[in-house]
C-alpha positions as CSV (number, residue, x, y, z in Angstrom):
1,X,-41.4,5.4,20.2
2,X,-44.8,7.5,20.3
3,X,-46.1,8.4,23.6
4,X,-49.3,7.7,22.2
5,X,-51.5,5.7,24.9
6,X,-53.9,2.9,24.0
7,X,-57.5,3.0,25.4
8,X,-57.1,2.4,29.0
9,X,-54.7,5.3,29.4
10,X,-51.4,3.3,29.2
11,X,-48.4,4.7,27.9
12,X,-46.8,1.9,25.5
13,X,-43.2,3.2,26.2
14,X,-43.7,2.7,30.3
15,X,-45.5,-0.9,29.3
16,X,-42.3,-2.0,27.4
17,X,-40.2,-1.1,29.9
18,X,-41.9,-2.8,32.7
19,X,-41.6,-5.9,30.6
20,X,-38.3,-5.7,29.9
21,X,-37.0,-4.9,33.7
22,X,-40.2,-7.3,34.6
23,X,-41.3,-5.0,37.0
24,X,-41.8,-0.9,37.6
25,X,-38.8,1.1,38.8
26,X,-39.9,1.4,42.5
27,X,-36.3,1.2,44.4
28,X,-33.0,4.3,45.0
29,X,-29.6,2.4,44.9
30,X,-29.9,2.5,48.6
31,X,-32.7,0.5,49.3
32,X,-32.0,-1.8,46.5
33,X,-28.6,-2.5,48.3
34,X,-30.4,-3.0,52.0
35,X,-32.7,-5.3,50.3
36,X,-30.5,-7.3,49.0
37,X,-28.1,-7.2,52.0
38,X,-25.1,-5.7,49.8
39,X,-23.1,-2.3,50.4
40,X,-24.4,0.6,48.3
41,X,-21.0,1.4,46.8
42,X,-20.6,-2.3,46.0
43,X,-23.5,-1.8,44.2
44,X,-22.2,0.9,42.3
45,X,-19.0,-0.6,41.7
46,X,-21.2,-4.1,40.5
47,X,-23.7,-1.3,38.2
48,X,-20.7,0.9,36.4
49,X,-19.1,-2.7,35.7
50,X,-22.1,-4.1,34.1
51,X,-21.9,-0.8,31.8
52,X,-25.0,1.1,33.5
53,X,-24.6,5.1,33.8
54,X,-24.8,5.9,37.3
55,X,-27.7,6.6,39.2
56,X,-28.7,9.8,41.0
57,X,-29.1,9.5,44.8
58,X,-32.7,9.3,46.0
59,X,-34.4,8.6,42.3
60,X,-36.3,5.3,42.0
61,X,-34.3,3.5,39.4
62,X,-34.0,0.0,40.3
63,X,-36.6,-3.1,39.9
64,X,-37.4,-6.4,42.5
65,X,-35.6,-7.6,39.5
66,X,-32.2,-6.0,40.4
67,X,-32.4,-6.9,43.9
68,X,-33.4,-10.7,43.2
69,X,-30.2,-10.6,40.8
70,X,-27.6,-8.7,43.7
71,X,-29.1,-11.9,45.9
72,X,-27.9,-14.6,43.2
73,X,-24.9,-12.8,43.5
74,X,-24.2,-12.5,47.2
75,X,-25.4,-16.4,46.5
76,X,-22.7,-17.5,44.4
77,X,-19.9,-15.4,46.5
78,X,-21.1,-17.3,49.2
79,X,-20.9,-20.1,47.9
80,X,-17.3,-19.9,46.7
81,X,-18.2,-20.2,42.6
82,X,-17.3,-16.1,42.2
83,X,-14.4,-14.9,44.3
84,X,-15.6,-11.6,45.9
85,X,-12.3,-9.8,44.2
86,X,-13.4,-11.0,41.0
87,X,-16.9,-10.1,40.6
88,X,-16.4,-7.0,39.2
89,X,-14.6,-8.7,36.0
90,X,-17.0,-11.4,35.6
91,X,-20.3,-8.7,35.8
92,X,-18.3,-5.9,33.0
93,X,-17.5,-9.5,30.7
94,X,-21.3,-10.3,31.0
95,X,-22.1,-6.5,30.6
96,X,-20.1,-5.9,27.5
97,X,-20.9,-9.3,25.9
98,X,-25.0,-8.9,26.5
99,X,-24.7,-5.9,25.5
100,X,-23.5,-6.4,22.2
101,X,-26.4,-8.7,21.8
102,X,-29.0,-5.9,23.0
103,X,-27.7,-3.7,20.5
104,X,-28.5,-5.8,18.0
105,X,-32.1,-6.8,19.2
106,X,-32.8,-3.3,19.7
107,X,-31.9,-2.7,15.6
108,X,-34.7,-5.2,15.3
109,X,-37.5,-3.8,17.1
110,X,-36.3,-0.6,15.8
111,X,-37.0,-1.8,12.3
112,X,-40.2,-3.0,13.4
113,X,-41.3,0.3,15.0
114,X,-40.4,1.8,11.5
115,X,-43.3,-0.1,9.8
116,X,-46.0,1.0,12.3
117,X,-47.7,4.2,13.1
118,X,-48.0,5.7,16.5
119,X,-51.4,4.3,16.8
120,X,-49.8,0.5,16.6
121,X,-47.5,1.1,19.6
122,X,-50.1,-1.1,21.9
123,X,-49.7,-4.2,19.2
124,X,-45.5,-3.6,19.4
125,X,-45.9,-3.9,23.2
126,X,-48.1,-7.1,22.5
127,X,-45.2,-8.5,19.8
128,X,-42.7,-7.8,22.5
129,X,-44.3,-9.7,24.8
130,X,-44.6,-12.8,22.8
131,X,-40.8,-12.6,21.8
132,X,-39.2,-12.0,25.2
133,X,-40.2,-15.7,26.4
134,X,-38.9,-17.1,23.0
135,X,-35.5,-14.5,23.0
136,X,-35.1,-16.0,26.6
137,X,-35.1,-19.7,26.3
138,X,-33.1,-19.0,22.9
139,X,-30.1,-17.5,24.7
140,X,-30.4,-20.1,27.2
141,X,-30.0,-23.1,24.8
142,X,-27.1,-21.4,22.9
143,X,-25.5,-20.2,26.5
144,X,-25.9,-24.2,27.5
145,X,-24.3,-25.7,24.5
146,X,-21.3,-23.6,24.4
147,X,-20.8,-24.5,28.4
148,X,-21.4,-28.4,26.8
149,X,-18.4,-27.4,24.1
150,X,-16.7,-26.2,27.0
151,X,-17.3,-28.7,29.5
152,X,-14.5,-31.6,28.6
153,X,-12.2,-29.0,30.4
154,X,-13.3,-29.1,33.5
155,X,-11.9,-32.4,34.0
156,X,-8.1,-31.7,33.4
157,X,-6.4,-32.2,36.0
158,X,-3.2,-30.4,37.7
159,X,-2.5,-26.7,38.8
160,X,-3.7,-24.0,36.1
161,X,-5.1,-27.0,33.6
162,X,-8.2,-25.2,33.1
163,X,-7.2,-21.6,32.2
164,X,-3.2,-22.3,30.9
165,X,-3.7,-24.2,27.7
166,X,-1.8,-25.0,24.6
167,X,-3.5,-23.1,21.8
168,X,-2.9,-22.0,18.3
169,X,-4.1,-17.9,18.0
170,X,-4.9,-17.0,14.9
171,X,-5.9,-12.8,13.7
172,X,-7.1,-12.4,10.2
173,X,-7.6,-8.9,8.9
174,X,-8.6,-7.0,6.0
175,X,-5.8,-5.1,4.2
176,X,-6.6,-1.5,3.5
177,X,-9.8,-1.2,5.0
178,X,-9.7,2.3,6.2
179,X,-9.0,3.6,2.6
180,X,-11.3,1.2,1.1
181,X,-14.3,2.4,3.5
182,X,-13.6,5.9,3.4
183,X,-15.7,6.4,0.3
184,X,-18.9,4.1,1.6
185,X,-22.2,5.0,2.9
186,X,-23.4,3.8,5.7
187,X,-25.9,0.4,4.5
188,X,-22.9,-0.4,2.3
189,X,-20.3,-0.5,5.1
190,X,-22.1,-2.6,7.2
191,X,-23.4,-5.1,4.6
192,X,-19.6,-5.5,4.0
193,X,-18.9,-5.6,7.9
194,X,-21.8,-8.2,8.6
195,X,-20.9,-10.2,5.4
196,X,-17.3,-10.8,7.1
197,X,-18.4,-11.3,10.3
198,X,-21.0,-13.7,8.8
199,X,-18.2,-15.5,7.0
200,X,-15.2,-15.8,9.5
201,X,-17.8,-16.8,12.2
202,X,-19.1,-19.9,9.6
203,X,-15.3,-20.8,8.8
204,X,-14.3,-21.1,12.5
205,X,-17.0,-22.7,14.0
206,X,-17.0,-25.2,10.3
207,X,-13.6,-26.0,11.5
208,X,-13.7,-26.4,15.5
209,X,-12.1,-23.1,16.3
210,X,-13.9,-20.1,18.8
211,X,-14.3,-16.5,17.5
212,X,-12.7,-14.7,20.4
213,X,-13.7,-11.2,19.2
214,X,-14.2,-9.2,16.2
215,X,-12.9,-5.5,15.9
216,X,-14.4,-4.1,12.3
217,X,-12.1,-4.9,10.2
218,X,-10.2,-8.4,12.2
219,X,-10.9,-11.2,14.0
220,X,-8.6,-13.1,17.0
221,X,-9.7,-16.9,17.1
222,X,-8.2,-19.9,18.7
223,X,-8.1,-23.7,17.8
224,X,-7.2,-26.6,20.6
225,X,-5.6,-28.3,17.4
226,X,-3.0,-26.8,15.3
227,X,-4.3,-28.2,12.3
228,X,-7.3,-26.9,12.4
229,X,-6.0,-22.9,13.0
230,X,-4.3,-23.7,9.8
231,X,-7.1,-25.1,8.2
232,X,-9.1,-21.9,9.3
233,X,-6.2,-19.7,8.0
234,X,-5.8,-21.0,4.4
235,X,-9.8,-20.8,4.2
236,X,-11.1,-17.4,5.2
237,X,-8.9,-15.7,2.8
238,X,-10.3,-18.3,-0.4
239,X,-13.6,-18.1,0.6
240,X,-13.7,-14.1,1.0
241,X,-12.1,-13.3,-2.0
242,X,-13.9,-11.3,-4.4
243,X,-13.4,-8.3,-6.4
244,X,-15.6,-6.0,-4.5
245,X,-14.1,-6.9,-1.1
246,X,-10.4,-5.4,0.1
247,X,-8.2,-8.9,0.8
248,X,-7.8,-11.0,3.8
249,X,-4.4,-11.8,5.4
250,X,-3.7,-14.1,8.6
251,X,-0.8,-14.7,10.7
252,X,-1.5,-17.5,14.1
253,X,1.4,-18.7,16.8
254,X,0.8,-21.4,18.6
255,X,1.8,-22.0,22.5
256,X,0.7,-21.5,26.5
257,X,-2.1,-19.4,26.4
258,X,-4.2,-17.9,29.6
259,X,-7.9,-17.5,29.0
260,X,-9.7,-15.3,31.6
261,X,-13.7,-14.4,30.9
262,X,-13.7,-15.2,27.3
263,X,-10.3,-13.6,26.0
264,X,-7.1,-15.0,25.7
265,X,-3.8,-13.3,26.9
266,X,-0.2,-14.6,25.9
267,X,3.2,-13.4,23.8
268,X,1.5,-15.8,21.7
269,X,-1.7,-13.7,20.9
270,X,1.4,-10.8,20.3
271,X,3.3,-12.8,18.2
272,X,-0.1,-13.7,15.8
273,X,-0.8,-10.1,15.6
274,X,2.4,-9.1,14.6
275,X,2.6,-12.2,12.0
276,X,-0.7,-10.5,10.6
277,X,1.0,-7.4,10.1
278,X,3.5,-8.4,7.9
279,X,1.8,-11.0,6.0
280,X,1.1,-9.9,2.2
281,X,-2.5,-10.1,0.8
282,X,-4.3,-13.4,1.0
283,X,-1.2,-15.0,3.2
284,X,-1.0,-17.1,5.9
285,X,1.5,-16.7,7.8
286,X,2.2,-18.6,11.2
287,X,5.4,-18.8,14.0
288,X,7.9,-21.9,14.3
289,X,6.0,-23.4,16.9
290,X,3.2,-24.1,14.6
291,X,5.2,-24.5,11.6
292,X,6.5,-27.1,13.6
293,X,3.2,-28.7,14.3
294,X,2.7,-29.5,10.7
295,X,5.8,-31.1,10.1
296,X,4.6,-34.8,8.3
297,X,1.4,-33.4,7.3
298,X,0.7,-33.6,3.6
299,X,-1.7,-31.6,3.1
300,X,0.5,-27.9,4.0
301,X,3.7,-27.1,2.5
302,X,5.3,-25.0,5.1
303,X,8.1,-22.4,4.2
304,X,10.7,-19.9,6.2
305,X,10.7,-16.7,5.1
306,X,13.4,-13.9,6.3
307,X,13.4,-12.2,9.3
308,X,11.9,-9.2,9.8
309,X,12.0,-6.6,12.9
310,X,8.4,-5.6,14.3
311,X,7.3,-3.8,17.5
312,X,8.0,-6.1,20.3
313,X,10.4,-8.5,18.6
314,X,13.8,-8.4,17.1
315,X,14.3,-10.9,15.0
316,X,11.1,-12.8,14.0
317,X,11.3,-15.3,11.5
318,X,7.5,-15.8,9.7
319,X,6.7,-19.0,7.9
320,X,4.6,-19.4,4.7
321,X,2.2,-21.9,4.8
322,X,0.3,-22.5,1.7
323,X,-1.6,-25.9,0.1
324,X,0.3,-28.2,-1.6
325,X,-0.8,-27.9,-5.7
326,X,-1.1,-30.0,-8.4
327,X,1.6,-29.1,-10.1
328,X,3.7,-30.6,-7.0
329,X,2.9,-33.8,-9.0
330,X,5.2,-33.4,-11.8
331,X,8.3,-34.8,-11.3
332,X,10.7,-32.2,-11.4
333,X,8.8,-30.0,-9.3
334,X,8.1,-32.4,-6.8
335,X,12.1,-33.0,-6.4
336,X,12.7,-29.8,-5.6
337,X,10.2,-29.1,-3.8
338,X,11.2,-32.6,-1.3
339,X,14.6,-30.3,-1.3
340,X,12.9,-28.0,0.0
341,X,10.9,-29.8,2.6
342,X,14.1,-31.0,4.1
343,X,16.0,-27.3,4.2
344,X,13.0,-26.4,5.8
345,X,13.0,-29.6,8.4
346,X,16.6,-28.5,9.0
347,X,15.3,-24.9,10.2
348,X,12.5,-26.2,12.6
349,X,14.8,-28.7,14.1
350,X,16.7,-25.3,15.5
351,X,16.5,-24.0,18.9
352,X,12.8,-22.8,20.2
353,X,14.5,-19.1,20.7
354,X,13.8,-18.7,16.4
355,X,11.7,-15.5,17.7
356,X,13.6,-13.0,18.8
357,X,11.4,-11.5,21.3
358,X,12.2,-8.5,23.2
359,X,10.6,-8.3,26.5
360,X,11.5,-5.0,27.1
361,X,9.6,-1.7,28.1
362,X,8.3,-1.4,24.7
363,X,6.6,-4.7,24.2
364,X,3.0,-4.3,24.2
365,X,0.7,-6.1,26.5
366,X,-0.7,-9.3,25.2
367,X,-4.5,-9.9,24.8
């Protein structure tokens, strides 16, 4: 932005910035800490994990606004809502996650600047000051409903009820994305990148699942039902499809899954990644615990496939899952593919140790 100054002598780029940090920069780390009765090097500690660069002793960085905000905090440790050893997790998963979001609303003022002149900096400070309020209560409503999605949990009961939970993981991926990229400019890669993040995020919210985070060229979800992850599966690769666009494969397990701070951690997240890996383009491919899970329903046809030997697992056994076609109507077909349906009942009604996991040195951390 310009440093051009409107009429009364105010520079536009110090106006924005004491809107956004609602408030001038008046405070060093150490009196931000005594006011708001916290150590300085928790307050470092709390700043690096919120993603801030440090600050250099003595300058005056830091708004009222920070030290109301290291009050709330001391508020909630006191109260017993944020264990104190846990406060630097829960401030770097806000940090990361807002600032994702800042990124993106910065792009937008960025465009905006882009259409004005230096001499319309005053009316961008204006604009900004009209959309903070509404940006504001926005995030609020859409923070609120997703605790409402959330909030049926918080009345299991038992020890570990509320962050062990059965899930079904599912990754989806593009196949050959680095080679497909390699050739594209910049508007064009991330057209293709917001197009699929556009599109997995329609599919799994369509069908009762949570985006857990999306990395380019993948996305790791989860579903409380089985069903559903399937449903998900089968989908994003049909409805991505196009001849433009490199294909979408998916693998998802299904099992005890811990979610701390918005990700999930478990073999099972493992095992889905690794399923993803060997599927073939525009399969689904999912573990015997969840091929098990759709054992009666009509809808899937679910098939074993050989084993195969991937990082972190010996002898894992992938299932097929695919729709069940028309052509499963005509009679001969259908008879063999009943055979088929009971060879395949035969292998799920084996022991739960069909994976093969190795839980040696080499297996890779889940999440």
């Amino acid at each position: 932005m310009s440093a051009h100054r409107d009429a009364g002598g105010a520079d536009p780029r110090d106006a924005l910035e004491r809107l956004l940090l609602d408030g001038p920069r008046r405070y060093t780390r150490s009196q931000v800490a005594e006011l708001a009765g916290v150590s300085a090097e928790r307050t470092r500690r709390l700043w690096r994990a919120l993603g801030f660069a440090d600050v250099p002793d003595g300058e005056p960085a830091f708004t009222d606004a920070d030290v109301r905000a290291l009050s709330r905090l001391s508020a909630l440790i006191d109260s017993g809502f944020v264990q104190a050893d846990e406060e630097a997790s829960i401030a770097r998963a806000m940090g990361q996650s807002l600032s994702r979001l800042a990124d993106w609303q910065t792009d937008m003022l960025a465009a905006l600047l882009e259409a004005d002149s230096p001499e319309d900096a005053p009316d961008i400070v204006a604009t900004a000051e009209q959309l903070l309020p509404l940006m504001r209560e926005l995030q609020d409503y859409v923070w609120r409903r997703h605790l409402a999605a959330n909030a049926g949990r918080l009345f299991l009961t038992g020890p570990g009820a509320v962050d062990r939970r059965e899930l079904a993981v599912g990754f989806a991926d593009l196949v050959g994305y680095t080679s497909r990229t390699r050739g594209m400019g910049g508007r064009e890669l991330g057209a293709m990148v917001e197009d699929f993040e556009g599109l997995v995020a329609d599919v799994i919210a369509r069908h009762r699942g949570r985006v857990v985070k999306t990395v380019g060229d993948g996305v790791l979800f989860t579903c409380a039902e089985p069903v559903d992850a399937v449903e998900i599966a089968l989908r994003l690769p049909e409805e991505w499809t196009a001849a433009d666009r490199p294909p979408l494969r998916v693998g998802a397990a299904f099992g005890t899954v811990l979610t701390r701070l918005g990700d999930v951690y478990s073999p099972v997240v493992n095992l889905a990644s690794r399923l993803t890996s060997v599927a073939r383009p525009s399969t689904v491919l999912v573990d015997q615990q969840l091929a098990r899970q759709l054992r009666g329903v009509a809808a899937y046809r679910v098939r074993p496939l050989n084993r195969v030997s991937v990082r972190g697992y010996d002898q894992l056994r992938p299932w097929l899952v695919r729709r069940r076609r028309d052509d499963d109507a005509v009679p001969a077909i259908a008879a063999f593919e009943e055979l088929l349906d009971e060879l395949t009942d035969d292998v799920l009604a084996e022991g739960p140790d069909e994976q093969g996991w190795s839980a040696g040195p080499g297996t890779p951390a889940a999440g």
